[in-house]
SERO-4910 file (N, C-alpha, C, O; in steps of 0.05 Angstrom, whole numbers):
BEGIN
 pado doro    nc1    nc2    nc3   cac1   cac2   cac3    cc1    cc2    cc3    oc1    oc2    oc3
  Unk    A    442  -1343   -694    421  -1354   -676    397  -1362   -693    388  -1347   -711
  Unk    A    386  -1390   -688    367  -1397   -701    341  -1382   -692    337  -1375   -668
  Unk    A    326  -1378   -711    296  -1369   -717    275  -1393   -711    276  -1416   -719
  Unk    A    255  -1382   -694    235  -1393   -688    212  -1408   -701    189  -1406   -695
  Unk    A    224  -1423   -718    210  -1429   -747    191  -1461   -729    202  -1481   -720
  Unk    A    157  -1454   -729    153  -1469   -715    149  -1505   -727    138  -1521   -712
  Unk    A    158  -1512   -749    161  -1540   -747    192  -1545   -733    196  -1568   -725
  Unk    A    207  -1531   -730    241  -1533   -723    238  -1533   -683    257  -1536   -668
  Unk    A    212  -1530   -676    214  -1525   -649    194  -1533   -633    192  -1529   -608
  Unk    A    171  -1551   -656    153  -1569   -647    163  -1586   -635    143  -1591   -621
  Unk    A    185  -1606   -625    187  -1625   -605    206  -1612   -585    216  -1626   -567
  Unk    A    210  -1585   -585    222  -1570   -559    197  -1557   -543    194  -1553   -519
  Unk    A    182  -1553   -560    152  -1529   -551    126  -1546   -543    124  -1569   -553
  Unk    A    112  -1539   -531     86  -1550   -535     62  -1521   -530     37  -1524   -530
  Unk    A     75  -1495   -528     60  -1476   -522     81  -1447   -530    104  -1445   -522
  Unk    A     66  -1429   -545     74  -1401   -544     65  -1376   -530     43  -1367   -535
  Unk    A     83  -1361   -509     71  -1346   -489     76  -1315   -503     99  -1306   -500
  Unk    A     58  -1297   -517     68  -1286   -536     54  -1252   -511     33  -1248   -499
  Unk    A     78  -1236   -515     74  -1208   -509     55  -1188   -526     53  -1197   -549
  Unk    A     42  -1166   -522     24  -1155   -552     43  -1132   -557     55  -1130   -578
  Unk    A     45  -1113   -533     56  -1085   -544     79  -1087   -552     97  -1089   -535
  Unk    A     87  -1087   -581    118  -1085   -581    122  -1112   -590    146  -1116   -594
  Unk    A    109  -1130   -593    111  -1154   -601     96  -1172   -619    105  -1191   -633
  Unk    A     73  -1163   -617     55  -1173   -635     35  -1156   -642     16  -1161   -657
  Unk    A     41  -1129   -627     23  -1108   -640     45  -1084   -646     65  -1077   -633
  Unk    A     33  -1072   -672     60  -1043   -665     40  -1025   -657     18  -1015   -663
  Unk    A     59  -1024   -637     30  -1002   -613     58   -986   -596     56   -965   -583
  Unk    A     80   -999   -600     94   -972   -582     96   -950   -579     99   -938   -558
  Unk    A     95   -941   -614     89   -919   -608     68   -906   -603     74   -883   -606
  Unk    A     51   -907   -598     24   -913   -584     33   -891   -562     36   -867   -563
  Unk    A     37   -912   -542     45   -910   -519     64   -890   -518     57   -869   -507
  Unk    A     88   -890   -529     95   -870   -532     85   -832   -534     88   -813   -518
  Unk    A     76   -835   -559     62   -811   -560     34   -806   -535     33   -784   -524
  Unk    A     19   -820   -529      9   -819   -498     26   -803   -472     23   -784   -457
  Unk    A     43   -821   -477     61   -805   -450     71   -784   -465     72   -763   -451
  Unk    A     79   -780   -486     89   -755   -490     61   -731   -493     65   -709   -484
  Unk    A     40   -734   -502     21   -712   -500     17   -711   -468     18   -690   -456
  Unk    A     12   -733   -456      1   -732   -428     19   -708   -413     10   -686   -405
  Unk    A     55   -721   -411     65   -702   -389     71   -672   -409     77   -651   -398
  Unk    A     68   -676   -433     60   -642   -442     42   -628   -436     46   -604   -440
  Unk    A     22   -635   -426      0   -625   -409      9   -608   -390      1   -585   -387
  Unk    A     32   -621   -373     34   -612   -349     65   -597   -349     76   -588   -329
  Unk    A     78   -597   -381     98   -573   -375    124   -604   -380    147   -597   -382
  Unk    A    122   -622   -382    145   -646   -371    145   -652   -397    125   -649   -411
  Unk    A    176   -667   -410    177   -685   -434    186   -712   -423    199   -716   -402
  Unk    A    175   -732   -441    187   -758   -433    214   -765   -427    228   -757   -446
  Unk    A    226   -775   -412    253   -794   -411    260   -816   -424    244   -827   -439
  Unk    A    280   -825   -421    290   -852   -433    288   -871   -398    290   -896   -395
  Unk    A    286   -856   -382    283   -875   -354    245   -881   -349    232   -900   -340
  Unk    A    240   -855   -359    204   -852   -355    195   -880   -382    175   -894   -378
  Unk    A    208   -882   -401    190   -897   -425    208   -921   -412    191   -938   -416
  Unk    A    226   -933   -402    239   -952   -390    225   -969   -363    228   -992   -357
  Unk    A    206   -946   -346    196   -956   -330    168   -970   -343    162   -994   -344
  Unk    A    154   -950   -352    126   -953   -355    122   -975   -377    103   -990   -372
  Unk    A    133   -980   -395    132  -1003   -423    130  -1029   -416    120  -1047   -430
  Unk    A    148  -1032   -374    148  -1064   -369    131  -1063   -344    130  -1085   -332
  Unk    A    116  -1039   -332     92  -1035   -317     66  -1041   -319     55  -1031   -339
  Unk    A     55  -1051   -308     34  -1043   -304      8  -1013   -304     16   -996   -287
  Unk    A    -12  -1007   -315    -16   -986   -319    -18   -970   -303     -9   -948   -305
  Unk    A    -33   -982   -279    -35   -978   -245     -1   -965   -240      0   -940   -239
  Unk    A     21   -978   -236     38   -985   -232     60   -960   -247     81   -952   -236
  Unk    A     51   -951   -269     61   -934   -287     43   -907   -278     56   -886   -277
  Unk    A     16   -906   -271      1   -884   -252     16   -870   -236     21   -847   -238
  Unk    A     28   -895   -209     32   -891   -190     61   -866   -189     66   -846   -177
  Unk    A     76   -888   -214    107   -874   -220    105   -848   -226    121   -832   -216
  Unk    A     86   -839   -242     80   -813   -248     73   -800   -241     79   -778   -250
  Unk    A     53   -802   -216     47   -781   -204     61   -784   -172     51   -780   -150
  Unk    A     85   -791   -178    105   -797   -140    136   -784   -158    157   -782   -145
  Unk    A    134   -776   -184    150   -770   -201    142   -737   -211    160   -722   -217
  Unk    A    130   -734   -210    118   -709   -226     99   -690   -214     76   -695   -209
  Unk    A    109   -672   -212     84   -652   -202     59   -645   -226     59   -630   -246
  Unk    A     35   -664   -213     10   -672   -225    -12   -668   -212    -18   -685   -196
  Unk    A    -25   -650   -214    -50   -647   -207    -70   -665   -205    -92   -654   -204
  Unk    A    -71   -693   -205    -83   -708   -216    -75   -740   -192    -51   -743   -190
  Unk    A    -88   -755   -179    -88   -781   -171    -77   -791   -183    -69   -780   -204
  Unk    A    -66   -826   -176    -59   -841   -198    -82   -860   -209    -78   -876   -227
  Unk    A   -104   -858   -196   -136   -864   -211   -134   -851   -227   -129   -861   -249
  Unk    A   -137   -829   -225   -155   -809   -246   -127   -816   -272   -130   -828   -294
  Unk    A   -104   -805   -261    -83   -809   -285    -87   -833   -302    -83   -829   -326
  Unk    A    -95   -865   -291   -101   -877   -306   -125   -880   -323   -125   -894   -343
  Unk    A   -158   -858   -307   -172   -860   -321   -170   -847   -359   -178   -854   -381
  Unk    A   -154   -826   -349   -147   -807   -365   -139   -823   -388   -149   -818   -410
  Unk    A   -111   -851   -384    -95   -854   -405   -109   -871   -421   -107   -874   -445
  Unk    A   -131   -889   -398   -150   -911   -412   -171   -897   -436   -179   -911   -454
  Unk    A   -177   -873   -433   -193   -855   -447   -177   -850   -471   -189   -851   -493
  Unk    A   -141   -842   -470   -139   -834   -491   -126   -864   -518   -122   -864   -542
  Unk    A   -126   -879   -503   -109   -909   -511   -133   -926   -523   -129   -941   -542
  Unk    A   -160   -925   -509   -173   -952   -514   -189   -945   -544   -196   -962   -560
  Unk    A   -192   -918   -546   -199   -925   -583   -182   -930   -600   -188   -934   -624
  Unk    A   -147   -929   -588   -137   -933   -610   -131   -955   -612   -117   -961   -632
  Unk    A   -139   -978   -591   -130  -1004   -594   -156  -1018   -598   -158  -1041   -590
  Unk    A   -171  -1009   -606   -203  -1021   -618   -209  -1012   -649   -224  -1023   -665
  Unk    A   -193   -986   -654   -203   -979   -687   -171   -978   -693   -169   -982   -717
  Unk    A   -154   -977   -686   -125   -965   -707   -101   -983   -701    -85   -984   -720
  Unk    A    -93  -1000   -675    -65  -1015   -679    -71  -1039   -695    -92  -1052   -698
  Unk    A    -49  -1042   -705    -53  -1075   -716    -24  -1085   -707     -6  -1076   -693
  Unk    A    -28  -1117   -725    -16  -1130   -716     17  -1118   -728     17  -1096   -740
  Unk    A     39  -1131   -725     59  -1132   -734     63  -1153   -760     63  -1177   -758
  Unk    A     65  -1139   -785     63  -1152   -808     74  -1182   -812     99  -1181   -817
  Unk    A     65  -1204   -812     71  -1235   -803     65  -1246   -788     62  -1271   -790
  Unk    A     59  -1233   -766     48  -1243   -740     24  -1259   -731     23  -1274   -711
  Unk    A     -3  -1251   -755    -20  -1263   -761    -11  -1287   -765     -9  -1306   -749
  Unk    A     -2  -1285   -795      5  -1310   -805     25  -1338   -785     19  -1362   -785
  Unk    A     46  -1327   -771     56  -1342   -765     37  -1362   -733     42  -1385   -725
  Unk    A     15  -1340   -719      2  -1349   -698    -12  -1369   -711    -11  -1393   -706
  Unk    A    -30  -1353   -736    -51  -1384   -743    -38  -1407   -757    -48  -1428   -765
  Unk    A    -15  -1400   -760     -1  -1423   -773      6  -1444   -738      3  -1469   -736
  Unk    A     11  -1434   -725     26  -1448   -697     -1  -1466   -687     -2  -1490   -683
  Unk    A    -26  -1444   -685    -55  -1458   -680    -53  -1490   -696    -53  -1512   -685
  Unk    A    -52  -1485   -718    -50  -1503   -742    -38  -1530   -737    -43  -1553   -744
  Unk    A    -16  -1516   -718     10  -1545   -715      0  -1552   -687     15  -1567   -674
  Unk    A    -26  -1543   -675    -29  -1553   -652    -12  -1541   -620    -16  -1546   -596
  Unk    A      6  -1523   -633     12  -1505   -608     -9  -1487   -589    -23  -1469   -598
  Unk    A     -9  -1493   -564    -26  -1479   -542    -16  -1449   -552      6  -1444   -560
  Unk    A    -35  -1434   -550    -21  -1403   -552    -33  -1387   -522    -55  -1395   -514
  Unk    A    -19  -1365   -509    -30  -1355   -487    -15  -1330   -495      5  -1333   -508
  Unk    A    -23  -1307   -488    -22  -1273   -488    -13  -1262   -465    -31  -1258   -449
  Unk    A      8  -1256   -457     13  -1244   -430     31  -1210   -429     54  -1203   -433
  Unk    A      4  -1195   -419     15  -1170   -432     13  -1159   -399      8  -1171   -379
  Unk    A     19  -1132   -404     14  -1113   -383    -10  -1094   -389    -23  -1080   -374
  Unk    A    -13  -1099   -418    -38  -1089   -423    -65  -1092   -409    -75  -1114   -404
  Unk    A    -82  -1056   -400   -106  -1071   -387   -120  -1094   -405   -115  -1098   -429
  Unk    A   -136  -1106   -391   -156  -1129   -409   -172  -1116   -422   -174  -1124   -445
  Unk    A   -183  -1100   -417   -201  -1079   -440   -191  -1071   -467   -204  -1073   -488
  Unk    A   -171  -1062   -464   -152  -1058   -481   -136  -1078   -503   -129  -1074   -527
  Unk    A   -133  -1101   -487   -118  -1123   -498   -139  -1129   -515   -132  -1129   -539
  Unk    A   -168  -1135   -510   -180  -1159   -516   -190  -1137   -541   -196  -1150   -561
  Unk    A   -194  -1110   -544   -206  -1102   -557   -185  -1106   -588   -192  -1111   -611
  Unk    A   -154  -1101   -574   -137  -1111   -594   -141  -1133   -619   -143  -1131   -644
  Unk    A   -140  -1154   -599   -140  -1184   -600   -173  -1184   -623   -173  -1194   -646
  Unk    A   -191  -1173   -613   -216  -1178   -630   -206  -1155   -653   -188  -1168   -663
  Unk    A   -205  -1137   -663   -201  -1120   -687   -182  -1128   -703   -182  -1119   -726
  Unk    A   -161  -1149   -693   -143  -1160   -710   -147  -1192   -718   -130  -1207   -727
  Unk    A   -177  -1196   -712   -173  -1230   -715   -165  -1246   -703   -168  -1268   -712
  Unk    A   -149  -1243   -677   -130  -1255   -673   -148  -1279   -646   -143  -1302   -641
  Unk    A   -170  -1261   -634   -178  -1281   -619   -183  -1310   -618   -176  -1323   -598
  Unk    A   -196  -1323   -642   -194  -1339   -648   -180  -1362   -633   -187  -1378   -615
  Unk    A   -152  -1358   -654   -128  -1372   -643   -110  -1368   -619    -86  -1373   -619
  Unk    A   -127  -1357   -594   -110  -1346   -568   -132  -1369   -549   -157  -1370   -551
  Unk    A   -117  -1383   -535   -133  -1405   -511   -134  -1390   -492   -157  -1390   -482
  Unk    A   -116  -1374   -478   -109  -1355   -451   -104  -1328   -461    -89  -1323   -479
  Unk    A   -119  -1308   -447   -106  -1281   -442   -100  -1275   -415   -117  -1276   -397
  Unk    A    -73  -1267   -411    -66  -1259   -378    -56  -1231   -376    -32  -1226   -381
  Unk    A    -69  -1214   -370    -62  -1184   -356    -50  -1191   -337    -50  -1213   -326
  Unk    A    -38  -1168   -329    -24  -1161   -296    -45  -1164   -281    -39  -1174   -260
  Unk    A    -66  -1159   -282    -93  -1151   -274   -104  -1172   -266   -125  -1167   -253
  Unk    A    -96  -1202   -269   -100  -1237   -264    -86  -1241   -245    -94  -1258   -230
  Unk    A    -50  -1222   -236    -35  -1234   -215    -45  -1221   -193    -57  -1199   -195
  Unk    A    -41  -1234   -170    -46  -1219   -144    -20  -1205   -136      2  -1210   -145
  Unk    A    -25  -1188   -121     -4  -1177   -103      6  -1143   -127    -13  -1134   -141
  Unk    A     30  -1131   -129     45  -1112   -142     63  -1133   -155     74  -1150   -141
  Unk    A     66  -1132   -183     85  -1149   -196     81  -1130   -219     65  -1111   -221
  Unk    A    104  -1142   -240    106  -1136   -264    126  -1146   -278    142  -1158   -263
  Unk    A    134  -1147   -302    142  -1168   -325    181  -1174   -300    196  -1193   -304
  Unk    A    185  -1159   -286    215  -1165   -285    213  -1187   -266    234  -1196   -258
  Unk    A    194  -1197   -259    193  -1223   -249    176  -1244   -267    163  -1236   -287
  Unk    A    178  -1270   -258    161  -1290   -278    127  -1293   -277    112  -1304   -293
  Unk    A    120  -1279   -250     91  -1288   -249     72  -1282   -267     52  -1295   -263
  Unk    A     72  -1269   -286     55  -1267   -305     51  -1288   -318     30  -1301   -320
  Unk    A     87  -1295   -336     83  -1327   -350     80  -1338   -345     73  -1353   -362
  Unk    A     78  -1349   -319     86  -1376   -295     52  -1382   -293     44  -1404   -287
  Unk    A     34  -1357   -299      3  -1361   -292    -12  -1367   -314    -34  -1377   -315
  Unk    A      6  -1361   -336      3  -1369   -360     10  -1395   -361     -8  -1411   -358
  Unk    A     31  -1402   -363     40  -1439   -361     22  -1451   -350     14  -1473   -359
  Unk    A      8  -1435   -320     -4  -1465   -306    -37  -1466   -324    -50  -1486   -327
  Unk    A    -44  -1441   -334    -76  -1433   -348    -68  -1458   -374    -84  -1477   -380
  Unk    A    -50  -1454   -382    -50  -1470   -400    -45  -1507   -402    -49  -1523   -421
  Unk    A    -35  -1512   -370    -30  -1542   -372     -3  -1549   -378      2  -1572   -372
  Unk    A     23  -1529   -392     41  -1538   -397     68  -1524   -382     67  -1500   -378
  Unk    A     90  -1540   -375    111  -1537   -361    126  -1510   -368    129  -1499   -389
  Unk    A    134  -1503   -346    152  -1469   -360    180  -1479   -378    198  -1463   -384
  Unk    A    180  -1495   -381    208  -1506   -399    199  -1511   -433    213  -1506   -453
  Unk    A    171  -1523   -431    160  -1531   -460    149  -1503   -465    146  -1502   -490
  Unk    A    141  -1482   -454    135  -1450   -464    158  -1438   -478    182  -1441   -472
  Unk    A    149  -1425   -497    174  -1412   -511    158  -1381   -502    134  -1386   -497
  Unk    A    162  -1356   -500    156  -1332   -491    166  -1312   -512    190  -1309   -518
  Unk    A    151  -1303   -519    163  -1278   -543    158  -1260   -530    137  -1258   -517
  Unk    A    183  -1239   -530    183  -1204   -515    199  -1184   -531    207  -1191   -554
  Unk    A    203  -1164   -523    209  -1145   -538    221  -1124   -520    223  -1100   -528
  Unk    A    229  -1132   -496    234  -1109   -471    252  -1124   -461    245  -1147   -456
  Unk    A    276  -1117   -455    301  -1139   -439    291  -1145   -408    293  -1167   -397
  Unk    A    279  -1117   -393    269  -1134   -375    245  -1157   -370    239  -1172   -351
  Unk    A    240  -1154   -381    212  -1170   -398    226  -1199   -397    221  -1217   -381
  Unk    A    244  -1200   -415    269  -1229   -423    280  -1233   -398    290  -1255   -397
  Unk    A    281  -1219   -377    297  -1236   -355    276  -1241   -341    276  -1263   -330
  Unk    A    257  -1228   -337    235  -1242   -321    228  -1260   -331    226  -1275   -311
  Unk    A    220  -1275   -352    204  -1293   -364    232  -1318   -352    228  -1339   -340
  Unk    A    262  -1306   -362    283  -1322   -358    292  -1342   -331    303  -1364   -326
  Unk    A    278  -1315   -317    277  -1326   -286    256  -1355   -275    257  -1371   -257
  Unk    A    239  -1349   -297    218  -1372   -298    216  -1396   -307    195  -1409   -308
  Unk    A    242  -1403   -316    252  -1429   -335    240  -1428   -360    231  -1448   -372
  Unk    A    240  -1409   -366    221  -1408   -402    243  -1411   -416    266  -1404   -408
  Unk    A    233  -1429   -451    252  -1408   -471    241  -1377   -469    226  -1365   -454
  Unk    A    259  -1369   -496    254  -1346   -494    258  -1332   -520    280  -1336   -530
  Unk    A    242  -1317   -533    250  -1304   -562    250  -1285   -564    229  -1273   -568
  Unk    A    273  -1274   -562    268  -1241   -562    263  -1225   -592    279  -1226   -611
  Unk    A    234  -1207   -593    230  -1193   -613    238  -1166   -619    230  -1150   -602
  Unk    A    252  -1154   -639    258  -1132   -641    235  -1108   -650    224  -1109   -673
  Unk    A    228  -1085   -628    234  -1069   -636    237  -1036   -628    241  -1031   -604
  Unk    A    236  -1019   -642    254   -996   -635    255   -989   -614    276   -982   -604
  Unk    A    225   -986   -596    222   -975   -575    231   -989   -551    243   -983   -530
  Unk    A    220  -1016   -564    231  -1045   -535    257  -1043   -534    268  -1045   -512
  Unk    A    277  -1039   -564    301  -1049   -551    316  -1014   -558    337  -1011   -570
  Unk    A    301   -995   -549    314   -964   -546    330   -964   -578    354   -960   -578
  Unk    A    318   -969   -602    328   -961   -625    343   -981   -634    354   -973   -655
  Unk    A    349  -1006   -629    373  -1017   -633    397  -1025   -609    410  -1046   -611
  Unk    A    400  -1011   -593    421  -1002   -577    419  -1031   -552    439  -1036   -539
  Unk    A    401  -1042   -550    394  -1060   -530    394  -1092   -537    395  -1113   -524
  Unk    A    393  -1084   -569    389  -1110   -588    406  -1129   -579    393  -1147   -568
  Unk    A    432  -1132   -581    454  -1145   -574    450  -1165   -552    449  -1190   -551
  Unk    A    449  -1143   -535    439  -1154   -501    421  -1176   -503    424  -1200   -498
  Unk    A    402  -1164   -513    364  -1183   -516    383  -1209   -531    387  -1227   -515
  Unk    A    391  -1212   -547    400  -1230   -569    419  -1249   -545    411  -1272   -545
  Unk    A    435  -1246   -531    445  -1261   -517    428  -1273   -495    426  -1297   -492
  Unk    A    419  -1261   -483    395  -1270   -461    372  -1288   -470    352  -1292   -456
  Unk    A    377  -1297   -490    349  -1305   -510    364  -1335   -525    387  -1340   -530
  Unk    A    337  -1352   -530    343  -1380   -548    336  -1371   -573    335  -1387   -591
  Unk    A    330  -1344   -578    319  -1343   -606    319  -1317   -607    324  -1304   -586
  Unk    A    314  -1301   -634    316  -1280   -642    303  -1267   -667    313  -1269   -690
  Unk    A    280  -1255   -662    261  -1246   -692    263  -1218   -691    259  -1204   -671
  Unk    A    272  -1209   -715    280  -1176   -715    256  -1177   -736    249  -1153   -733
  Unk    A    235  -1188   -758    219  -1190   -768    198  -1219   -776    205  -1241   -785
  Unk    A    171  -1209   -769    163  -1238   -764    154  -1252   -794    147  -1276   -795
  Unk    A    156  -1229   -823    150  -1246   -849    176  -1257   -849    169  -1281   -850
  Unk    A    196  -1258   -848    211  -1278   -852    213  -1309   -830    235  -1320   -827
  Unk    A    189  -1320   -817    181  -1340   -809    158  -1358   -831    150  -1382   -834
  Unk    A    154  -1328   -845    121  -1343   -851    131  -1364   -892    114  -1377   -904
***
């Protein structure tokens, strides 16, 4: 499968719809270890169904699951005030990008590609990302869950689809980078390309890789080998 090498995909593309957690930030495990101190709190260890839900959730959304899941003393407000408290210094002083990823965004800026951000990440969070890594700059659109109306989340298209129209360009000329298979069929469902990024946590160690790789026009298991 060809690599997303962006002079090879300049007259297919006119815009990149790029994911952060797990994709352009290494922050999974982040997240990870969050939920794992959080439901240690309360006596519970993580799942492979619990890190399966919450990764393509919303944070609200991932609240809700946990405390309709878990005996928690706690709202699903408060549960999210809690995670925003323990998450948002580390995405303002400590994640960075995924090594290339810089390079290959300001290179795409460069070639005149639209770029837009579409995470599940709160916006507080995202943007604090986005500014500690430089990366603002070269981003035209940021779209949280937190932009769509209604209960949604990545296994449908509305996130990209709000991205496509913010940006002016057709869901066919978007190419979409993810890192979560359900992530790849929602965006898929939306007439996007699609590039699926590897890694451990998005695609459960490896084990999912395969899958992502077929559902996908493209495939980056590392992004210095673009640059």
């Amino acid at each position: 499968m060809d690599l997303p090498v962006l002079k090879s995909i300049k007259d297919r593309y006119d815009a990149l719809i790029l994911d952060l957690d797990g994709t352009v930030l290494d922050s999974m495990r982040l997240w990870y270890e969050v939920d794992r101190k959080f439901l240690a709190r309360f006596g519970y260890k993580v799942t492979s169904e619990y890190t399966e839900f919450v990764k393509s959730a919303s944070i609200e959304e991932g609240a809700e699951y946990t405390v309709a899941n878990y005996d928690i003393p706690l709202t699903a407000s408060e549960v999210v005030d809690t995670w925003n408290d323990m998450v948002y210094t580390e995405y303002a002083n400590s994640v960075r990008l995924k090594e290339g990823s810089y390079e290959y965004i300001r290179a795409a800026k460069q070639l005149g590609f639209k770029i837009a951000c579409a995470t599940a990440l709160a916006s507080v969070n995202a943007r604090a990302a986005l500014d500690a890594n430089h990366v603002t700059q070269f981003i035209d659109i940021l779209i949280t869950l937190e932009d769509i109306e209604g209960t949604v989340n990545k296994t449908e298209p509305d996130i990209y689809l709000k991205a496509s129209e913010e940006l002016n360009v057709p869901a066919s000329r978007c190419l979409v980078f993810e890192d979560v298979p359900a992530a790849i069929q929602g965006a898929r469902k939306g007439g996007f390309g699609i590039c699926a990024v590897y890694d451990d946590i998005g695609c459960k160690e490896g084990r999912q890789w395969q899958e992502m790789i077929k559902s996908s026009d493209y495939a980056l298991e590392d992004w210095r080998t673009l640059i």
